[in-house]
Every structure is written in C-alpha cells, then in structure tokens.
SEBA-778554 format. One line per 5 residues: number of its first residue (from 1); their letters; for each residue x negated, y, z negated of N, C-alpha, C. Coordinates in steps of 0.2 Angstrom, whole numbers, plus 2048, in hexadecimal, padded with zeros to 3 digits. Atoms other than C-alpha are relative to their C-alpha. Layout:
<nodes>
NUM = A = X/Y/Z/X/Y/Z/X/Y/Z ~ ...
</nodes>
This chain:
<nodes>
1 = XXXXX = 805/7FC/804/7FF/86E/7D1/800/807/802 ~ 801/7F8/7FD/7FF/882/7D0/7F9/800/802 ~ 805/7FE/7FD/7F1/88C/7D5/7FB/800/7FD ~ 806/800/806/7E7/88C/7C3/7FD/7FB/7FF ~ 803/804/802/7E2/87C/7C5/806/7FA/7FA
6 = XXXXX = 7FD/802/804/7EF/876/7B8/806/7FB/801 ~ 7FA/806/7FE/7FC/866/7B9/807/802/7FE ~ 7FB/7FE/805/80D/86A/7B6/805/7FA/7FF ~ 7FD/806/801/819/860/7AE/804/7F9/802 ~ 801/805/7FB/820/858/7BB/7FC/7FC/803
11 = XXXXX = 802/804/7FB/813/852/7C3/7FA/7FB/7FA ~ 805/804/808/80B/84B/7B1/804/7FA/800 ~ 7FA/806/803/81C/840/7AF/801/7FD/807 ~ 7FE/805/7FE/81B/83B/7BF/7FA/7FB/802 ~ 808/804/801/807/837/7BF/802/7FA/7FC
16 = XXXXX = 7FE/808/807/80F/82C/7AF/801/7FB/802 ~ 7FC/804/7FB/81C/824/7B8/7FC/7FC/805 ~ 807/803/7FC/80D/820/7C6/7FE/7F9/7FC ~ 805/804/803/802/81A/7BB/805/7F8/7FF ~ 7FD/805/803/80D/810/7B2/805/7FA/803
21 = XXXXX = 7FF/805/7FB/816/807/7C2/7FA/7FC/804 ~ 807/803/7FD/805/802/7CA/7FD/7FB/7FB ~ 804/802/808/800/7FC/7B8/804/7F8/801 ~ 7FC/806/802/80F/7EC/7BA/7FD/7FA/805 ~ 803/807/7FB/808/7DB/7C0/803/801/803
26 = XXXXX = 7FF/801/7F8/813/7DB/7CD/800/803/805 ~ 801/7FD/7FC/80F/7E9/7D3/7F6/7FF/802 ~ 805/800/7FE/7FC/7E5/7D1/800/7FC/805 ~ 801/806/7FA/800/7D3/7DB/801/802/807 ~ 800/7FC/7FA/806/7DF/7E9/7FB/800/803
31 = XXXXX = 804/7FA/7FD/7F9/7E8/7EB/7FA/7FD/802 ~ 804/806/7FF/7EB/7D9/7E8/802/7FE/808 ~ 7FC/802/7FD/7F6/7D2/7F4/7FF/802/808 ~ 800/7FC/7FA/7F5/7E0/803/7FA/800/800 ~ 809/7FE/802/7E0/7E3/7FD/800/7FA/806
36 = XXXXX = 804/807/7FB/7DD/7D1/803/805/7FF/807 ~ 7FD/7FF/7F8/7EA/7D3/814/7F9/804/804 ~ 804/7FE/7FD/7DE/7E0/818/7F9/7FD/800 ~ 808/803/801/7CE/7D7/815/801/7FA/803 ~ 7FF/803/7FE/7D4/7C8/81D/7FF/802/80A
41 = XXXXX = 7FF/7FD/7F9/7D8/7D5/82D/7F7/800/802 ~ 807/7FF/7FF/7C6/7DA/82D/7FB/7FA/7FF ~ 805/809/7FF/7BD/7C7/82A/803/7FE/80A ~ 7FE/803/7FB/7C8/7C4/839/7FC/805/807 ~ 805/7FA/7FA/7BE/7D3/844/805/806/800
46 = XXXXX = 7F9/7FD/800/7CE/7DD/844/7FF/809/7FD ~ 804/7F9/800/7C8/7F1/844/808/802/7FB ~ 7FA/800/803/7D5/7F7/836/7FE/808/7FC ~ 800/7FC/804/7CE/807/82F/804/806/804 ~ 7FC/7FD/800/7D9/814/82F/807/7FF/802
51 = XXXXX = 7F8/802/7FE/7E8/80A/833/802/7F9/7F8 ~ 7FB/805/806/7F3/800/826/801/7F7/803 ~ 801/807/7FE/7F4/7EC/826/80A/801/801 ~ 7F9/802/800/807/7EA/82A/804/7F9/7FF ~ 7FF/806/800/810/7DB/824/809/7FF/803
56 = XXXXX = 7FB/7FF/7FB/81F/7D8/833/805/7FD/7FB ~ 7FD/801/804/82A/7D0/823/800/803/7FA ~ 802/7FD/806/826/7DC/818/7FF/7FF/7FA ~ 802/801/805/821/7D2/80B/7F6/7FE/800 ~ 807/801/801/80E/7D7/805/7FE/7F7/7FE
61 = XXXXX = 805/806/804/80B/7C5/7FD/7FF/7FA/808 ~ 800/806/7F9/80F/7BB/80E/7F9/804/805 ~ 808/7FF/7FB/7FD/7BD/818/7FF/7FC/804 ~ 800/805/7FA/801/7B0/822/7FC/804/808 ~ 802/800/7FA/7F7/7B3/832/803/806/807
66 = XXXXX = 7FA/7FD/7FC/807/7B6/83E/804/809/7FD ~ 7FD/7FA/804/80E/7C3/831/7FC/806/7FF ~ 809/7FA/802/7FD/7D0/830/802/802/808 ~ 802/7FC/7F8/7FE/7DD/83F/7FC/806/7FA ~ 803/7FA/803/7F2/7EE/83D/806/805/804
71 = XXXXX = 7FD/7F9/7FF/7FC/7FE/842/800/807/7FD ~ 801/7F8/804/7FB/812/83F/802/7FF/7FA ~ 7FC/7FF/806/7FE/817/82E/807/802/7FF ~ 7F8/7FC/7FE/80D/822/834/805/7FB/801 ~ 7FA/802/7FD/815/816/83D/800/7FA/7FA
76 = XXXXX = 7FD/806/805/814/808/830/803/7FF/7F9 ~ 7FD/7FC/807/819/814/820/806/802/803 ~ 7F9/7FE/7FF/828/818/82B/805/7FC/801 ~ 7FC/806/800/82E/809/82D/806/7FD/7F9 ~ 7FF/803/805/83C/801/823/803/7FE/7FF
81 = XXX = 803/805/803/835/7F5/818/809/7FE/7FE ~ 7FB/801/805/847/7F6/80B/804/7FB/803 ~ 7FB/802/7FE/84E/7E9/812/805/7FB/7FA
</nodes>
C-alpha cells in the first residue's frame, strides 16, 4: 500500500487470490479444525493466548490429545510443516 491510502494492483490481485483461497472447503475444514484445537487447549486450562496451538504431525484435523502442544508463534511458524 503507498502513502495516499491507495491499494495497488498487486496487492488487490493478491487480496483476490486470499480471499479466494480461504473461501475453499478445504481450506474452511482447516481452519474450523485448528479454531476448535485451540478451544479444546483452553477447556483443558491450558494458557494459549498469544502463542499458537501446534499440531506435532502437522496435520490441523488430528486433535488427538497427544498431538496439541502450545508454543510461541515464531518458533511454530518456523517450523517445517511441508513434509
């Protein structure tokens, strides 16, 4: 974004692109998916704000118990998942 307040076209095409990846079921099940890991974390007493729910197999839909740790956001956005 310049200085005027104004969006430039890059960042319009990729706002699109956003959008319209977040928009696919499978990405909603994701996401559904990591929401309630962390609301699980928290029923469980488990202090979680500001840190991310980490799933140690990197797949958000497994919430198995064993699988849920909490860690910084850094360390667990640097991690990598691409296996």
């Amino acid at each position: 974004m310049s200085g005027d307040g104004k969006k430039s076209k890059t960042a319009t095409k990729r706002s699109k692109q956003q959008r319209a990846y977040n928009s696919t079921p499978e990405q909603k099940k994701r996401r559904a998916a990591r929401n309630k890991a962390r609301r699980l974390m928290k029923k469980e007493g488990v202090n979680v704000e500001g840190k991310d729910v980490d799933h140690k197999d990197s797949n958000p839909k497994n919430n198995a118990k064993g699988n849920r740790r909490v860690m910084s956001r850094a360390k667990n956005r640097s991690r990598n998942n691409n296996k």
